[in-house]
N, C-alpha and C positions, 0 to 999 in steps of 0.2 A: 552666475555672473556672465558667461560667456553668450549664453541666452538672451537674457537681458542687453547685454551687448549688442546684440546679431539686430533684431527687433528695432530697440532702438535705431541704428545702423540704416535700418530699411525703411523706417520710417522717416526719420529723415532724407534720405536720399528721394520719397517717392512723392515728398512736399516740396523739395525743393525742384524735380522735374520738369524743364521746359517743353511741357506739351502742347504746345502752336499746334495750328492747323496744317503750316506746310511741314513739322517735323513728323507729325501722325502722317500726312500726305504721303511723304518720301519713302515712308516704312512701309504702307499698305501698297506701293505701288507694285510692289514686287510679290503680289499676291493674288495670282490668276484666277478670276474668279468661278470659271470651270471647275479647275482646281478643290478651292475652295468647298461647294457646293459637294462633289462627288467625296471629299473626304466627311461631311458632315452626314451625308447619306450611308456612309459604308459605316460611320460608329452609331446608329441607330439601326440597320437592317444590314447586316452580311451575306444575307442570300443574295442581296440586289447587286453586288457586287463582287460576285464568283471569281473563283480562284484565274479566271480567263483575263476577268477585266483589272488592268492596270491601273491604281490612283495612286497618280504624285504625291508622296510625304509633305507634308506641309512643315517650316518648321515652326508650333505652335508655340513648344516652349521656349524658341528665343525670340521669334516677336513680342511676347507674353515680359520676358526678361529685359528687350530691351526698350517696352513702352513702361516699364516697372523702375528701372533703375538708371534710364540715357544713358547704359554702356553698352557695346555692340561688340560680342564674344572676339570677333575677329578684325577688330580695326582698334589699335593699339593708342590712334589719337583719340580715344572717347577716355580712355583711362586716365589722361593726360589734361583734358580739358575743364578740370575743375582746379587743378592745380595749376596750370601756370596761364599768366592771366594773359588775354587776348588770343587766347590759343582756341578758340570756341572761332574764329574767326576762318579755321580751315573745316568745321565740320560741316559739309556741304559738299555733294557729289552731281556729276554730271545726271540729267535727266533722260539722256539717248547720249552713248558714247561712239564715236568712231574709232576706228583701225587703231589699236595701240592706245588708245588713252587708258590713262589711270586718275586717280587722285591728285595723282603729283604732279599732271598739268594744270592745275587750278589759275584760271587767268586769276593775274594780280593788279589790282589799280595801285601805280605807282606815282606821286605826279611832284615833277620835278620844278626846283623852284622858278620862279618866271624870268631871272637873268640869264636860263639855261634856254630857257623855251623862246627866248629874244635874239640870243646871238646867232651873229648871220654864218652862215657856212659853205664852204669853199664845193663846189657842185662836180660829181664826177662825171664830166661831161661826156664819156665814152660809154657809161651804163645807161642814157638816155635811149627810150625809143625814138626808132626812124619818124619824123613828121608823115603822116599820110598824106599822100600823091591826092589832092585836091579836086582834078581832073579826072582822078581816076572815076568811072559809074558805080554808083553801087545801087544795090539792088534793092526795088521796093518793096517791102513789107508784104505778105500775101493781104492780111489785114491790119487794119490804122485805127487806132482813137481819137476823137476829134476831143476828149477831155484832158489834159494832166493830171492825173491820179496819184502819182508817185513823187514823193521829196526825199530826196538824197541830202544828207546835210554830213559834215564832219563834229561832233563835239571835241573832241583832240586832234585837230587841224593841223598841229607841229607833229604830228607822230611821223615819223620816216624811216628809213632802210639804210642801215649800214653800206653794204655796195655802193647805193648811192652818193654818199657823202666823203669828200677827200678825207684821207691822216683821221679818220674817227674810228675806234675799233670800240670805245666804252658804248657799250648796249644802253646806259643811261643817258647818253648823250644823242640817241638816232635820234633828232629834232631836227627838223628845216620849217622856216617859213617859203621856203620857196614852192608854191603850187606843183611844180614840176615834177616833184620830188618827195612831197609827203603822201598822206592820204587822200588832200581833197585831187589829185591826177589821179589815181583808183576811181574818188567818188564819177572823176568827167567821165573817164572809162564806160565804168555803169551805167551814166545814164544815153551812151553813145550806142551802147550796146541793147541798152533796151530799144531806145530808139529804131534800131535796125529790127525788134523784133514787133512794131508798131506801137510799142507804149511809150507814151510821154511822162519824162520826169522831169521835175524843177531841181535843179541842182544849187545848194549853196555853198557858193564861194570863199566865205569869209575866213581874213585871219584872225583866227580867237586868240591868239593872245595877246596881237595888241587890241584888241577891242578890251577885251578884260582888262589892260593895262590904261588906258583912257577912262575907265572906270573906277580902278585904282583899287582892283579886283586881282585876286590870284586862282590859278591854276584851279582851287578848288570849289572855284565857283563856276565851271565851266559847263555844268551841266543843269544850272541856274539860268545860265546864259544864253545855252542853245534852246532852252525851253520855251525861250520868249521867240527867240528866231522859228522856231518850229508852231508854236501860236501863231504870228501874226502869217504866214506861209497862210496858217490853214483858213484864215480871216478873208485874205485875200482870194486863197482860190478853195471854197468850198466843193471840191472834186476829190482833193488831197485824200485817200483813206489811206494810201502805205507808206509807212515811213522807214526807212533805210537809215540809221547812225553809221557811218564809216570809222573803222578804227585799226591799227595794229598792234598785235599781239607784244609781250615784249618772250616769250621763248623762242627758243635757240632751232637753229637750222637741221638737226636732230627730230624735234617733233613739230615742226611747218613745214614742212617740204613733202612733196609725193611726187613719185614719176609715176603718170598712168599712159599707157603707148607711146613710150618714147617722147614724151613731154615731161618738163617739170614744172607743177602749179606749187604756189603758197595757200597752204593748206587752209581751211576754214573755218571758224567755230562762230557757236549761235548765243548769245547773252541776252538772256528771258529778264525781267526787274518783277520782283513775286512780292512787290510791298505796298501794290493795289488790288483792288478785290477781282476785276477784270482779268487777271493775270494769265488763264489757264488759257483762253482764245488765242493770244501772242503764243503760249507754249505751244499749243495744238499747232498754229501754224506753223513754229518755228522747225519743229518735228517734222510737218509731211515734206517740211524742205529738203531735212535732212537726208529722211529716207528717200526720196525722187533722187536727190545728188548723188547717194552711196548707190541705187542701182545701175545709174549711168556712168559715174566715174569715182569705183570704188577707192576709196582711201582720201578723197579730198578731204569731206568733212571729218573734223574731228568729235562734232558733237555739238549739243544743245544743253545750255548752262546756266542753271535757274540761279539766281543772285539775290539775295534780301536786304536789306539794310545791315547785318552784321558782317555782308560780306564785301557791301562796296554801293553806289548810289540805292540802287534798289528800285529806282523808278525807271530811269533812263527815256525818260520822256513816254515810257512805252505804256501810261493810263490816257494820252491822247487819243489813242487808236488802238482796234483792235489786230491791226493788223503790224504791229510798229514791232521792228528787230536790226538789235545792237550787230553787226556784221564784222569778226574782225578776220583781214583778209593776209594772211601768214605774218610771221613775226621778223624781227631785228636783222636777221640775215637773209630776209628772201631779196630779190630785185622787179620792178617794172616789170621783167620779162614773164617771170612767175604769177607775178598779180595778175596779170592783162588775160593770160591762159584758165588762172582761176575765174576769174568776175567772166571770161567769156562762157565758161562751163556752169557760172550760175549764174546769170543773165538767163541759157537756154534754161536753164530747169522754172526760176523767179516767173520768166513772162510765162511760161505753159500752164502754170498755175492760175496766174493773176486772170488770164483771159480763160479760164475752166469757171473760175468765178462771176467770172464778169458776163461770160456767155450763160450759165446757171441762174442769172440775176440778182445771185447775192452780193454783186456792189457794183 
């Protein structure tokens, strides 16, 4: 009986197994294929691979185990995720991790009702940046693009910063309509920044929530909305290949924040959408981002973070282009002062790339 049991048990379990592509993806990525090869050479001929030469254990029987039964020996939420429901909605890990992240930074789309994301808020007017000296020169570009290439747009346009906002300490509440003060002041930022470094971006301004609200649309059509703003962008100026979504995080001043020499930036992460077939292009990019950022100013990035439809839109505009990434630039408690220092820290890394390619002729 207990036999009988087990069998049954397993058969069950290995019929009902969600083996997607990006869930096989996720597993074999962690399987070097150096690696790989040298261990299938040493269990065929032993001589070829003398007591000199070192091959990495592979572990067969738990890949084997967990493409068998979708439980993963040492992550306690796959035990969990057939039993309480919606709970399959956290199994999903970063794709490239920065300094300190775990699991348990899992950005969360949270989206708050549209009376929250309407009301006006009282502005901390002493955490604004200084206006730039107008007069002051600044320096031209070594080289300039005569196309705009780049669209900066916000799809959560109310997202803001505690600091910022007078008597608001609830993290559900960092909304402003005010430019000044939310994300789309990040997005002018970056494209101010590119700018200085000869790339032109189109930047959009809009407030999504009352446009969605004139539409008589909610919060959670926001990225319905930006889709069309991001279309008709690319109708117009047919140059457009990189797309930028501005956003902010909502974790805590604990895991956004880094001091690298005596600065403090709002830390970074990278949001991939894996629920187009294109997807891996955006990932590829989104990575060598990563890694350019972390050799120059280690600890910014917290990572690159692939998303599919059970974990939140899954498109993010980002089957428009291949080069299109969700940008959120630190969370709930950073200020202006930290954003400006991050987006200037990738600005430098963004254009050194964009113009590798563009000088390459791959766009």
């Amino acid at each position: 009986m207990i036999i009988l049991f087990v069998v049954i048990s397993t058969i069950t379990t290995v019929l009902s197994t969600k083996l997607s592509s990006e869930y096989i993806g996720n597993i074999l990525r962690n399987v070097q294929s150096t690696e790989l090869y040298l261990t299938i050479i040493q269990s065929q001929n032993h001589y070829m691979t003398g007591k000199d030469v070192e091959v990495p254990k592979l572990p067969i029987m738990e890949f084997t185990f967990e493409l068998a039964t979708n439980l993963k020996p040492y992550d306690i939420r796959s035990f969990l995720g057939n039993e309480i429901p919606g709970f399959y909605a956290y199994d999903t890990q970063f794709y490239v991790a920065g300094k300190g992240t775990d699991f348990t930074d899992i950005p969360f789309e949270s989206v708050a009702p549209m009376e929250v994301l309407l009301k006006e808020r009282e502005i901390a007017e002493e955490m604004l940046l200084a206006e730039k000296d107008e007069d002051q020169p600044v320096p031209a570009p070594e080289k300039s693009m005569d196309e705009t290439i780049v669209h900066i747009y916000q799809s959560h346009s109310w997202e803001s910063y505690l600091p910022l906002l007078k008597d608001v300490s609830n993290p559900n509440e960092a909304t402003s309509n005010n430019p000044d003060v939310n994300v789309i002041a990040v997005g002018k930022m970056l494209k101010d920044e590119l700018g200085d470094k000869g790339i032109k971006a189109n930047h959009d301004t809009r407030n999504v929530p009352q446009d969605l609200q004139a539409r008589g649309w909610d919060a959670n059509h926001s990225y319905k909305y930006s889709r069309e703003t991001v279309e008709a962008a690319m109708v117009f100026n047919n140059d457009v290949k990189y797309l930028i979504d501005i956003h902010r995080d909502s974790a805590r001043k604990d895991k956004t924040t880094e001091e690298i020499g005596g600065k403090y930036y709002a830390r970074l992460m990278f949001v991939v959408g894996t629920a187009h077939k294109d997807y891996e292009q955006n990932l590829d990019f989104a990575e060598r981002l990563h890694h350019e950022i972390e050799k120059k100013y280690p600890g910014l990035s917290r990572g690159v973070f692939p998303k599919g439809k059970s974990t939140g839109n899954g498109l993010y505009n980002q089957d428009l282009s291949n080069r299109a990434i969700l940008l959120e630039v630190g969370g709930v408690d950073n200020n202006l002062e930290e954003a400006q220092n991050s987006i200037k820290a990738f600005a430098d890394i963004y254009s050194k790339l964009v113009w590798e390619e563009r000088e390459a002729g791959e766009f």
